[in-house]
C-alpha positions as CSV (number, residue, x, y, z in Angstrom):
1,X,-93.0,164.1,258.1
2,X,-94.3,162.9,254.6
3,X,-97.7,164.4,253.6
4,X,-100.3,162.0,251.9
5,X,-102.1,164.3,250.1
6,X,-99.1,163.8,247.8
7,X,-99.8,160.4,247.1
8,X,-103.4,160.4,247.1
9,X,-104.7,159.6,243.6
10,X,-106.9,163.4,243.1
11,X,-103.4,165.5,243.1
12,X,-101.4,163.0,241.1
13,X,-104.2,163.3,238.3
14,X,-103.7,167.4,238.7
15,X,-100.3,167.3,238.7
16,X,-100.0,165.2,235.2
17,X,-102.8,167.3,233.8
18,X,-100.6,170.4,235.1
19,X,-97.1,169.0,233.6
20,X,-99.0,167.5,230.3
21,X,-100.1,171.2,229.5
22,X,-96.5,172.7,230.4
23,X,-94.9,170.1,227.9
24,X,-97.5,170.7,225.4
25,X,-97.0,174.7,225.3
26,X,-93.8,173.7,223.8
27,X,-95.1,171.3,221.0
28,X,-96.7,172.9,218.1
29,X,-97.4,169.7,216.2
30,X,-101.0,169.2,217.9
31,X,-101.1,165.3,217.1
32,X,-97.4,164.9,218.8
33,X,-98.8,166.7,221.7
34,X,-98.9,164.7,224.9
35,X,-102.7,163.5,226.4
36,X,-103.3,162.6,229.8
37,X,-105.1,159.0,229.8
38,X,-108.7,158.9,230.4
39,X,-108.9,155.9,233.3
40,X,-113.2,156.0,232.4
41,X,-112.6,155.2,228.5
42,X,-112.6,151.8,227.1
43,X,-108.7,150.8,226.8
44,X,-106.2,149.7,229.4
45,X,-103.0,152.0,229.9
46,X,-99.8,150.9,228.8
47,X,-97.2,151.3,231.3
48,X,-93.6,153.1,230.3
49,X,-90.1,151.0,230.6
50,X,-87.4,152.4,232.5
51,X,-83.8,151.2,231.7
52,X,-82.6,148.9,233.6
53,X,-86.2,148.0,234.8
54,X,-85.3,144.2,236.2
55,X,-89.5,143.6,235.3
56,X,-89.4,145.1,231.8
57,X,-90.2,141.5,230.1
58,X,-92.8,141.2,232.6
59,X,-94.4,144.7,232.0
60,X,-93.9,144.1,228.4
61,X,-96.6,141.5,228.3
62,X,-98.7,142.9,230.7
63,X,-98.3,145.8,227.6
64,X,-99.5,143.4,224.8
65,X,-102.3,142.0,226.6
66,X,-103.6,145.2,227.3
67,X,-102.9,146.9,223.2
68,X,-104.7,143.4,222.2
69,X,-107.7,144.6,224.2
70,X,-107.4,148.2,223.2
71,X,-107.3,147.1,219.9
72,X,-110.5,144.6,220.1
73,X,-112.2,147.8,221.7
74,X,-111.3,149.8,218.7
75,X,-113.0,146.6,216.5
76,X,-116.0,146.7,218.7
77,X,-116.8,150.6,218.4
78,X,-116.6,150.1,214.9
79,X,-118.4,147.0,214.4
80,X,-121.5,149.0,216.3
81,X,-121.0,147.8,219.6
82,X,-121.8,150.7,222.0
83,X,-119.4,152.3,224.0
84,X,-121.8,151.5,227.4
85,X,-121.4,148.0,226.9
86,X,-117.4,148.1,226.0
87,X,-117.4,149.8,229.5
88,X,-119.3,147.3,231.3
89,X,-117.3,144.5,230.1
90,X,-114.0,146.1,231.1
91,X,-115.7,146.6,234.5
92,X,-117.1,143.1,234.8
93,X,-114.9,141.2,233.5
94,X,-111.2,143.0,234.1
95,X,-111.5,145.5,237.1
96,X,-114.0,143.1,239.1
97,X,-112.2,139.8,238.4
98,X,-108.6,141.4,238.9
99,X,-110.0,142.5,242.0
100,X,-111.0,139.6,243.2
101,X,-107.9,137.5,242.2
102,X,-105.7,140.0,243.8
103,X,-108.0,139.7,247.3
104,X,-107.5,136.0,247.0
105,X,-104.3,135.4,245.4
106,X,-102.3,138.5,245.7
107,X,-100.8,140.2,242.4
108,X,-100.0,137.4,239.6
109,X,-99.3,139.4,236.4
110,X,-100.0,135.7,234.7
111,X,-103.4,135.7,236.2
112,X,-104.0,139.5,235.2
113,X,-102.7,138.5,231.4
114,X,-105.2,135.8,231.2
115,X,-108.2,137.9,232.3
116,X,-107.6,140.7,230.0
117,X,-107.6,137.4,227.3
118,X,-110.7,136.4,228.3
119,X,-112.5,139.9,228.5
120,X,-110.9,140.1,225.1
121,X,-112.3,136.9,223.8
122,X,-115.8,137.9,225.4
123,X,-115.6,141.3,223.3
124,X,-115.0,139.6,220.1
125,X,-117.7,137.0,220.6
126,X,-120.2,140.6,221.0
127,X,-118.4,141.7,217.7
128,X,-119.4,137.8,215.8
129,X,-123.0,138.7,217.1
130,X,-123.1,142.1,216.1
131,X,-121.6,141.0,212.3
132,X,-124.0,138.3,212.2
133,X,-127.6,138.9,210.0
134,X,-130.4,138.2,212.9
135,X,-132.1,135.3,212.5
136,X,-135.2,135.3,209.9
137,X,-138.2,134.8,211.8
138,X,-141.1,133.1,210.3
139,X,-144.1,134.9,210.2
140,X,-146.9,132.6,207.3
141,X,-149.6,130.7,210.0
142,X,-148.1,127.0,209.6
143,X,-151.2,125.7,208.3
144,X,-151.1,128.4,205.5
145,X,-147.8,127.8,204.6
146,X,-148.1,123.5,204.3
147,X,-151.7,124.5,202.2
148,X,-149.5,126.6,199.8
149,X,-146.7,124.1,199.6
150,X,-149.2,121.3,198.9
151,X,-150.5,123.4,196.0
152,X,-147.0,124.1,194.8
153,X,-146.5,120.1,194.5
154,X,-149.7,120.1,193.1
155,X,-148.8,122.2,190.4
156,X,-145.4,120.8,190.3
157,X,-146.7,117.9,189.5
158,X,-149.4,118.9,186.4
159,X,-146.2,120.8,185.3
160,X,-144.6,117.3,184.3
161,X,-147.6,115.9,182.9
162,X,-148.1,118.5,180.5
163,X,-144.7,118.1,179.5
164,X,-144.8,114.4,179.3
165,X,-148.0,114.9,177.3
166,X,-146.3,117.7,174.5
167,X,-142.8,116.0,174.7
168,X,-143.6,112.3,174.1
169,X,-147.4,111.5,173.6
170,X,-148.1,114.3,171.3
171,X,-145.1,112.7,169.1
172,X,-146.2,109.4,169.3
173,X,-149.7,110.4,168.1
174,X,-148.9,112.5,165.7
175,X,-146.5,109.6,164.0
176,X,-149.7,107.6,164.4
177,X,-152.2,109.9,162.4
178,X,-149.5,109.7,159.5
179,X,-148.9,106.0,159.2
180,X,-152.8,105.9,159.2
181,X,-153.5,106.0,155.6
182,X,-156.2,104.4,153.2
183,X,-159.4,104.5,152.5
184,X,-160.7,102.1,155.2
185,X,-158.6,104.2,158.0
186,X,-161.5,107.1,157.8
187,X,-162.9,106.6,161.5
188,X,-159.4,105.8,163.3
189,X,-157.9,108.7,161.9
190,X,-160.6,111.2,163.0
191,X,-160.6,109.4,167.0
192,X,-155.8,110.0,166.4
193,X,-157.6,113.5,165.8
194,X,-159.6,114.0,168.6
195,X,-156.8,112.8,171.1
196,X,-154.0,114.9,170.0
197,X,-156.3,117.8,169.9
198,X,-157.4,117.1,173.5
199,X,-153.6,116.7,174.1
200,X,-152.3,120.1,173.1
C-alpha cells in the first residue's frame, strides 16, 4: 500500500533540499552549485525536458513565457518597483486567474501562456509609471499667476516701444535736426531737441 506522505508537497520540498545539499558537497565552484527554487519569490519556475518528452514543444513555451516574466521582474526590481507589489501581481494576476481558468476550463497551456503575457504586460506598464517624472503640480493662486502674466505682457509690450522709439524714431529725428540748418531754423531745431531727448 502506497503511502501519501510521499507525495504530499512538505517531504518533496525536504527531500530536494536534502538531495540539492548532497550534489552541492561535491561542487566547489559556489556559483555552479545547485539552488532549490524559492515558490514565494517573484519568478515562475522553469520546468526540465526529458528526452523523448512527446510535450517538450509544449513545455518549451510554457518555459519562455515564464523567462519573459522572470525577466520583466528582474526590470521591475530594478526600475524601483518593490518586491511586495511584484508579489502581488504574480498572485493576482497569474496564480488567481490560472486558478480560476483551470476550475472552469480545465488545464489549457494556451490559456496559462496568455495570462503570464498579460501579468507581464501589467508589470511593464508599473515599470512606464515608475520611469515616468510625476506630473508638476501647480501651486501660484490662479488669480496671482493671470495678474503676473498680464504684467509680463505689459512689459512685453513697453519692451517694443522702447525699441521702436531707439531703433527708428530716434534715427528719423536725428536725420531731422541735421537737415535743419540756417539762421531762421533757431526755434524748430531746439523743439527736434527736446523730442529726441525725451526719446532716449
Amino acid at each position: 500500500m502506497k503511502d501519501d506522505k510521499f507525495k504530499s508537497e512538505p517531504f518533496l520540498r525536504e527531500i530536494k533540499e536534502i538531495y540539492t545539499d548532497l550534489i552541492n558537497r561535491h561542487i566547489s565552484d559556489s556559483e555552479q552549485q545547485l539552488k532549490v527554487f524559492d515558490k514565494n519569490s517573484v519568478y515562475l519556475p522553469t520546468k526540465k525536458i526529458g528526452k523523448n518528452n512527446p510535450k517538450a514543444a509544449e513545455i518549451e513555451a510554457d518555459n519562455t513565457a515564464r523567462q519573459e516574466w522572470n525577466r520583466t521582474a528582474d526590470m521591475a526590481l530594478i526600475s524601483g518597483v518593490s518586491e511586495a507589489t511584484i508579489l502581488e501581481v504574480k498572485q493576482t494576476e497569474i496564480h488567481e486567474k490560472a486558478s480560476q481558468s483551470i476550475k472552469s476550463k480545465g488545464w489549457l497551456p494556451n490559456l496559462f501562456r496568455g495570462i503570464v503575457a498579460k501579468a507581464k504586460d501589467f508589470l511593464q506598464n508599473l515599470i512606464r509609471e515608475k520611469d515616468m517624472p510625476p506630473k508638476p503640480t501647480l501651486d501660484i493662486d490662479m488669480a496671482e499667476f493671470r495678474h503676473m502674466r498680464n504684467l509680463m505682457i505689459k512689459v512685453q509690450d513697453k519692451a517694443k516701444e522702447i525699441k521702436n522709439l531707439q531703433d527708428k524714431v530716434l534715427p528719423q529725428l536725428q536725420q531731422q535736426l541735421a537737415d535743419t540748418k540756417g539762421f531762421f531754423k533757431g526755434k524748430e531745431r531746439k523743439a527736434l531737441e527736446v523730442k529726441i531727448k525725451e526719446t532716449h
